[in-house]
BASEZA-964545 format. One line per 3 residues: number of its first residue (from 1); their letters; for each residue x negated, z, y of C-alpha. Coordinates in pm, whole numbers, always signed. Each point is the difference from the previous one (the first is absolute). Last residue first. Example, Ala and Ser with C-alpha at 12.3 -4.5 7.8 and 13.67 -1.06 7.14 Angstrom:
2 = sa = -1367/+714/-106 ~ +137/+66/-344
This chain:
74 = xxx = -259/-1905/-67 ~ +269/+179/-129 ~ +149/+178/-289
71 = xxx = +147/+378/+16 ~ +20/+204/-271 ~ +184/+282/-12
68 = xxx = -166/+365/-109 ~ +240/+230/-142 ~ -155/+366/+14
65 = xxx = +190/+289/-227 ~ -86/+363/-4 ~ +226/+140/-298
62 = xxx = +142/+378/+91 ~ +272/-42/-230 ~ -83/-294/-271
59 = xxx = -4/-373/+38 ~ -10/-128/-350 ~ -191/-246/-160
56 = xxx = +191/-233/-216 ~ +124/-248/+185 ~ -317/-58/+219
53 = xxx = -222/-49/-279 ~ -32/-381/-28 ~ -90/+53/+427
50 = xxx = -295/+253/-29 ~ -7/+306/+91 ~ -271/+87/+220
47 = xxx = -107/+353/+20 ~ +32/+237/+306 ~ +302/+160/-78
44 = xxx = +227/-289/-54 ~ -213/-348/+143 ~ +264/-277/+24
41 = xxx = -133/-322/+86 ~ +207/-264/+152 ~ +87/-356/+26
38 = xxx = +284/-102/-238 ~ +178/+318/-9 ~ +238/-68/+318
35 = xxx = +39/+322/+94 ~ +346/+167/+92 ~ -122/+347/-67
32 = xxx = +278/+103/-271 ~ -147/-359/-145 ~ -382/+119/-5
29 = xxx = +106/+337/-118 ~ +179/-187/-314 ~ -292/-172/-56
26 = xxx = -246/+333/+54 ~ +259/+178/-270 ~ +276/+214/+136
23 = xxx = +126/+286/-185 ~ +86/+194/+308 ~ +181/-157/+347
20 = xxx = -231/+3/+304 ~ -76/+255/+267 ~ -297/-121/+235
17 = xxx = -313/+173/+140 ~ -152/-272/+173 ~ -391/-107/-37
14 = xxx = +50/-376/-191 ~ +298/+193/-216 ~ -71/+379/+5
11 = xxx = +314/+83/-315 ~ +221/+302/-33 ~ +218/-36/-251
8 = xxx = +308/-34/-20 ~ +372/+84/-288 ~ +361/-135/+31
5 = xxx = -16/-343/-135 ~ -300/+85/-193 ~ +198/+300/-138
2 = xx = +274/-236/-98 ~ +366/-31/+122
């Protein structure tokens, strides 16, 4: 077993204080999440990242993470 299998952090995801496995990157959050990655935004402590980066930025303990869905209509 691996430390990321075994290790959390501490993570405010949209405004709740979550647990979620270590070593994650915002793509791998995004999955842990269940989120369908094609319409969001991910904003990690109060700067945009952008969607190219997502697999290589990491989510660290005590990250503040907002996913913003969008939502067409007329």
């Amino acid at each position: 077993m691996t430390t990321r299998d075994t290790e959390s952090i501490a993570v405010t995801i949209n405004g709740q204080a979550r647990r979620a496995p270590a070593g994650m990157n915002v793509a791998e959050l995004l999955r842990w999440l269940g989120v369908e990655p094609d319409r969001v935004a991910v904003e990690l402590n109060r700067a945009i990242v952008r969607k190219p980066d997502w697999p290589t930025v990491m989510v660290e303990d005590g990250a503040q993470v907002e996913v913003v869905q969008f939502v067409g209509g007329g």
